[in-house]
N, C-alpha and C positions, 0 to 999 in steps of 0.2 A: 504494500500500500504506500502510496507516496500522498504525502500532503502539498495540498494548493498552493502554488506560489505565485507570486504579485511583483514582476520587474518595471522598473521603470530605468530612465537615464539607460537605458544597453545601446550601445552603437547598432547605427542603422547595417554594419557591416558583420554585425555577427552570427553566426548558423542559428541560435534562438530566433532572429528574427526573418534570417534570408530561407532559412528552409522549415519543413513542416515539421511542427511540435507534437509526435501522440501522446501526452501527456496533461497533466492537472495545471498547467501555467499559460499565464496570460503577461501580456507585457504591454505596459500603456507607453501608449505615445501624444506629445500633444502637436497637433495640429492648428492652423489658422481656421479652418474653415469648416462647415460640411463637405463642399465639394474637396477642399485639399484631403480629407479623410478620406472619401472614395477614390480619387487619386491615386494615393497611397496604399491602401489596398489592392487597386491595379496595377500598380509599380510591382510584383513578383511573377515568378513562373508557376505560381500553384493559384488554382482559385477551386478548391472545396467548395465551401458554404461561406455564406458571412452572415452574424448575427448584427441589426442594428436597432438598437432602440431611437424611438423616438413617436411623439403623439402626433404629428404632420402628415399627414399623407402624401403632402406632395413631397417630402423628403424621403421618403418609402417607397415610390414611386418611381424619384428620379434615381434611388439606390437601385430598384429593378429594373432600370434601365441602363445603367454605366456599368453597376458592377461586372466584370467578365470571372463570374463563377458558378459553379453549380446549382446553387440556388440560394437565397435570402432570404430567413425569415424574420419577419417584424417581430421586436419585442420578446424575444426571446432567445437563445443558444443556439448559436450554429450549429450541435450536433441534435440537436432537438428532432426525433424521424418517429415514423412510424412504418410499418415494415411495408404500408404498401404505393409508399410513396417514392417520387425516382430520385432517391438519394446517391451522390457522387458527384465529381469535381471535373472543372476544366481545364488546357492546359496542363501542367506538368501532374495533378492531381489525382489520374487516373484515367481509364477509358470506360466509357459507358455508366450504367443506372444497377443499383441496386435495388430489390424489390421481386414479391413476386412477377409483373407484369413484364419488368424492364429484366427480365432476365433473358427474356426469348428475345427483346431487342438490341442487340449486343452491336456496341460502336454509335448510340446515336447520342446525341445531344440534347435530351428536353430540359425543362427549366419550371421552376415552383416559386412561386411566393406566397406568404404566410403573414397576413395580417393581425396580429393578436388583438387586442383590447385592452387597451393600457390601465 
């Protein structure tokens, strides 16, 4: 069992940040902007999931539209799934969906968004 960890200040150059973490750690960064934030989210060669809070729609919106990842859910955890949803990543992140359905569709691309209720 590993306990959750909380980075901040780590260079933008470090494998914590440049490659994908399976693990209990998160590492904040601070940004100028909304958009600098999805930016910077598209600035890597992995795009999984991305979780974004926020009460806006049109900020939810324009995340499911710039983000280049597997899918975005509002207001909750990126790894947030249920099994029969097409969970998986773009870019360096993987090939294809997860799920019963997306098993027989091996190599495609679809995309979810998930708007919670704040």
């Amino acid at each position: 069992m590993l306990e959750a960890t909380v980075l901040e200040h780590v260079p933008k150059t470090e494998p914590l940040v440049t490659e994908e973490a399976f693990g209990p750690v998160v590492v904040l960064s601070k940004v100028s902007s909304f958009d600098a934030a999805l930016a910077e989210v598209n600035d890597s060669k992995f795009g999984l999931q991305a979780g974004v809070f926020t009460n806006d729609l049109h900020r939810a919106i324009r995340a499911w539209d710039s983000l280049e990842v597997g899918g975005v859910v509002i207001n909750d955890v990126p790894s947030w799934r249920v099994d029969n949803m097409p969970y998986g990543g773009v870019k360096d992140s993987g090939l294809g969906r997860e799920g019963v359905r997306y098993a027989m569709e091996d190599m495609t691309e679809p995309r979810l968004l998930i708007i919670k209720d704040a």
